[in-house]
C-alpha positions as CSV (number, residue, x, y, z in Angstrom):
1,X,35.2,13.8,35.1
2,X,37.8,12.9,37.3
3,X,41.3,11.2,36.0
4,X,44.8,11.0,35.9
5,X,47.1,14.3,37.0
6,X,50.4,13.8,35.3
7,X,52.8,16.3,36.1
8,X,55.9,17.7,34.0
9,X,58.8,20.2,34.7
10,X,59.1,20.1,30.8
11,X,62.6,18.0,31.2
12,X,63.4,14.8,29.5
13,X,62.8,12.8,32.6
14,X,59.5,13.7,33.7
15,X,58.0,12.1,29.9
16,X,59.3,8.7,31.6
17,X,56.3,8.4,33.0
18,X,53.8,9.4,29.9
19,X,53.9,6.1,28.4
20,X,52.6,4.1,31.8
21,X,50.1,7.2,32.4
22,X,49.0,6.8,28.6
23,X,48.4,2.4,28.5
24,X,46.6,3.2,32.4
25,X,44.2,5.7,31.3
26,X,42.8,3.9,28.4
27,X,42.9,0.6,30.4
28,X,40.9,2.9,33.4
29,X,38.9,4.6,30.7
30,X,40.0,8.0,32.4
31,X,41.1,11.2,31.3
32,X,44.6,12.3,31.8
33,X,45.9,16.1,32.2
34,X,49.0,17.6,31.8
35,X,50.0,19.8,34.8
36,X,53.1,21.5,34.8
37,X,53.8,24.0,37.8
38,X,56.4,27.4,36.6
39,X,58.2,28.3,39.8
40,X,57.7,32.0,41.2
41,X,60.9,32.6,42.6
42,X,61.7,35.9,44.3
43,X,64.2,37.1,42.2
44,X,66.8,40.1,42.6
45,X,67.4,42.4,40.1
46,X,70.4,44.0,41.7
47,X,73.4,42.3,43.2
48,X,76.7,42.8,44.2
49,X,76.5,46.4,41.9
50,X,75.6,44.5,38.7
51,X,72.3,44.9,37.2
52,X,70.1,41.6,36.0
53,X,67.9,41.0,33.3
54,X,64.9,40.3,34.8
55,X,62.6,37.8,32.8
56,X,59.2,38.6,31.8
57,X,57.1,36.7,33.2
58,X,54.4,36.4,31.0
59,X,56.6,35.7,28.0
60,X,58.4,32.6,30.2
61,X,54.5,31.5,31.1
62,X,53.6,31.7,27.4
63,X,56.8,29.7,26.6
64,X,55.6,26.9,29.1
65,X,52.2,26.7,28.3
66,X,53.5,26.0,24.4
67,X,55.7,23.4,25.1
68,X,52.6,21.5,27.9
69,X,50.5,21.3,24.6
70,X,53.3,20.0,22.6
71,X,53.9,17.5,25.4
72,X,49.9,16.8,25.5
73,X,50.1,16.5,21.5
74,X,53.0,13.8,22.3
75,X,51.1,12.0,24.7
76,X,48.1,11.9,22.9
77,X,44.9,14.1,22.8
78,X,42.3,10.4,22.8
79,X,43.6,10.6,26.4
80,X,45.4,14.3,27.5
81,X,42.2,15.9,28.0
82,X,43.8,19.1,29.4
83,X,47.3,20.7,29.6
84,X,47.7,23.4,32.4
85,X,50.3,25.9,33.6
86,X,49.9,27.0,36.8
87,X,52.3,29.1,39.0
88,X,53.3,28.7,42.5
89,X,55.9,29.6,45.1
90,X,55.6,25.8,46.6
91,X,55.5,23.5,43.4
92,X,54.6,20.2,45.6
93,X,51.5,22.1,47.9
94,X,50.5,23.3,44.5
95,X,50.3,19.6,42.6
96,X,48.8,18.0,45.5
97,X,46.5,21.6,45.6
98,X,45.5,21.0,42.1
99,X,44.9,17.2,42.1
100,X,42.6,17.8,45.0
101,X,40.6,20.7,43.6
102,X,40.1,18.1,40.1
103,X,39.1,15.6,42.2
104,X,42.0,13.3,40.8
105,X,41.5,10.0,40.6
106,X,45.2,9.3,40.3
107,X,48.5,12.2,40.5
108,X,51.3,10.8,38.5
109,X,55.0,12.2,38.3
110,X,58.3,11.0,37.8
111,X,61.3,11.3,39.9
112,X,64.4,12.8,39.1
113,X,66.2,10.0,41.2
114,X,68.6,12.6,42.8
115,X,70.7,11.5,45.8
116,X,73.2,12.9,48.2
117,X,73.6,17.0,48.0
118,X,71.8,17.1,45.1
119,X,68.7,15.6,46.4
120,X,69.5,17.7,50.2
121,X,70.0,21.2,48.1
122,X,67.5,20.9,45.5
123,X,65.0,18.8,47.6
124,X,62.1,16.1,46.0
125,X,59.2,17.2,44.7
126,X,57.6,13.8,44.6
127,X,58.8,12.8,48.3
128,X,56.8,16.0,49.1
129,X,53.6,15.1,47.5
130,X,53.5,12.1,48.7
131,X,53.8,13.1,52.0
132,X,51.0,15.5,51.5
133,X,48.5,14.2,48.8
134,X,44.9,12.9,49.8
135,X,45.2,11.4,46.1
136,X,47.0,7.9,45.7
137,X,50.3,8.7,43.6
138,X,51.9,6.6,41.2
139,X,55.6,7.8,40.9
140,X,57.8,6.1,38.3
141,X,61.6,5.9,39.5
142,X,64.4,6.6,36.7
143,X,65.7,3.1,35.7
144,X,68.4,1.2,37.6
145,X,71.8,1.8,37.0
């Protein structure tokens, strides 16, 4: 059954929009999941002579997928269906990727509300998938200052 993709990066900004997601899927009568995207970033092990601790993978993937279902728990299992971990080298292709392949009826995400360098160095995530998603996207802005 189709629903509601609501996507986390596991920080305290992306649950802004669980609560909105949460009251909209039981008014919609539609399921919700849980997507969170883990970044596969090349990493170098060696630089500059100095040796780095290279992470293992599957532990950091295991780590995720724990704290998802926590975040599922929090936003309630009558309506957070699923909680997925996926990984990907492009984190917006991938949620707009996943939301297709579900047959979303809705993606959901909140912004980080970055601006200036920040937002030019580190980019948007949800300017991206807006640009690209064949689903409509409800993004939930951080409040005003």
């Amino acid at each position: 059954m189709p629903g509601i993709v609501l996507t986390t990066d596991l920080s305290p900004e992306s649950k802004r929009a669980f609560a909105p997601v949460r009251l909209l899927a039981q008014r919609l009568g539609l399921p919700v999941t849980l997507l969170a995207v883990l970044e596969d970033l090349p990493f170098e092990p060696t630089g500059g002579g100095l040796m780095a601790v290279y992470p293992d993978r599957r532990q950091v993937k295991q780590d995720w997928e724990k704290a998802v279902a926590a975040l599922a728990d929090e936003l309630g299992r009558d309506v957070c269906t699923q909680a997925t971990v996926i990984d990907a080298a492009d984190v917006p292709r991938a949620i707009v990727d996943f939301a297709q392949a579900q047959n979303a009826d809705y993606l959901a995400m909140a912004t980080h509300g970055r601006s200036g360098l920040r937002r030019m160095l580190l980019g948007s995530v949800a300017e991206q998938v807006i640009r690209h998603s064949h689903v409509p996207v409800l993004v939930y802005p951080p409040p005003a200052a």
